[in-house]
C-alpha positions in Angstrom: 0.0 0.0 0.0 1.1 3.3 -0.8 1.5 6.3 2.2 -1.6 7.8 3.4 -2.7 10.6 1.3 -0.7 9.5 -1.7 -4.2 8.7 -4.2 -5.6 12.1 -2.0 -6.9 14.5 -4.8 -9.3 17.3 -2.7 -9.4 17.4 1.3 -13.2 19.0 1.6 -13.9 18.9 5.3 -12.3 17.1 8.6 -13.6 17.4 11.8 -12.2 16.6 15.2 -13.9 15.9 18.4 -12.9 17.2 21.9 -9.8 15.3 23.6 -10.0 12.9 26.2 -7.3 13.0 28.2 -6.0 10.2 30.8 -2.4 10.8 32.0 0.0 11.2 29.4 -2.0 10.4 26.7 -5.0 11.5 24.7 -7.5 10.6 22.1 -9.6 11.7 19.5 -12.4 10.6 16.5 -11.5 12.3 13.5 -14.2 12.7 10.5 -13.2 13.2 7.1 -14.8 14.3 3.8 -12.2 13.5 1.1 -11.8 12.4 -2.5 -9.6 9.9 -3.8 -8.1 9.6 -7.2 -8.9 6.6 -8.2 -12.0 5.7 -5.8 -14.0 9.7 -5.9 -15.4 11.0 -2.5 -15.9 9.3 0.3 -16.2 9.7 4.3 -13.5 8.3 6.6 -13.5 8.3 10.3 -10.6 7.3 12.7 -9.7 7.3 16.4 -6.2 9.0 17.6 -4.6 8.0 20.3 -1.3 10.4 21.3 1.6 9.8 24.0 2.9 13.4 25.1 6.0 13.6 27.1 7.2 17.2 27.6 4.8 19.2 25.5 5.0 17.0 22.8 3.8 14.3 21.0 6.2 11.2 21.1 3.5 8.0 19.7 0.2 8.0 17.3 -1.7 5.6 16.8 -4.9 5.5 14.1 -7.9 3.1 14.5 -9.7 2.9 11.7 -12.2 0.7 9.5 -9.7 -1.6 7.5 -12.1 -2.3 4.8 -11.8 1.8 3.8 -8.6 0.9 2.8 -9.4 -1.6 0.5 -11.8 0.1 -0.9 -9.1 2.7 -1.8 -6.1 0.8 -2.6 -8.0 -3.0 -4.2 -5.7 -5.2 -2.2 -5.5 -6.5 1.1 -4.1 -4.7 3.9 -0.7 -4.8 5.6 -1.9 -5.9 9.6 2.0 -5.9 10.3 1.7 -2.2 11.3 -0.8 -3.1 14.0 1.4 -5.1 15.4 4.6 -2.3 16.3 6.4 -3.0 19.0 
């Protein structure tokens, strides 16, 4: 699979939702309006979760519907990220 945003021809509208915060991390739901070269518009949604150490963000994560990938790219996704140590 390519890098995210790669096939990304128009970013229309992305909303975030209010943090919740537990220690030194933090999450968030993002929404997204976007259209894809190959694929034309379609909505996306995603969770964040961020590590913050000293102001600043140290570790993302991004939950998110595997099967919007495939749509997008036509081939099976790559789980091996998931899996980071």
């Amino acid at each position: 699979m390519g890098r995210k945003g790669e096939n990304l021809e128009a970013f229309h509208k992305g909303v975030i939702s209010e943090p919740i915060i537990a220690g030194n991390h933090c999450t968030a739901k993002m929404d997204y309006d976007v259209t894809f070269k190959e694929k034309g518009r379609m909505q996306m949604e995603e969770v964040g979760v961020f590590e913050v150490k000293d102001g600043k963000i140290i570790n993302k994560y991004f939950v998110y519907d595997m099967w919007f990938l495939i749509k997008i790219n036509n081939e099976a996704p790559d789980l091996g990220a998931f899996f980071m140590t």
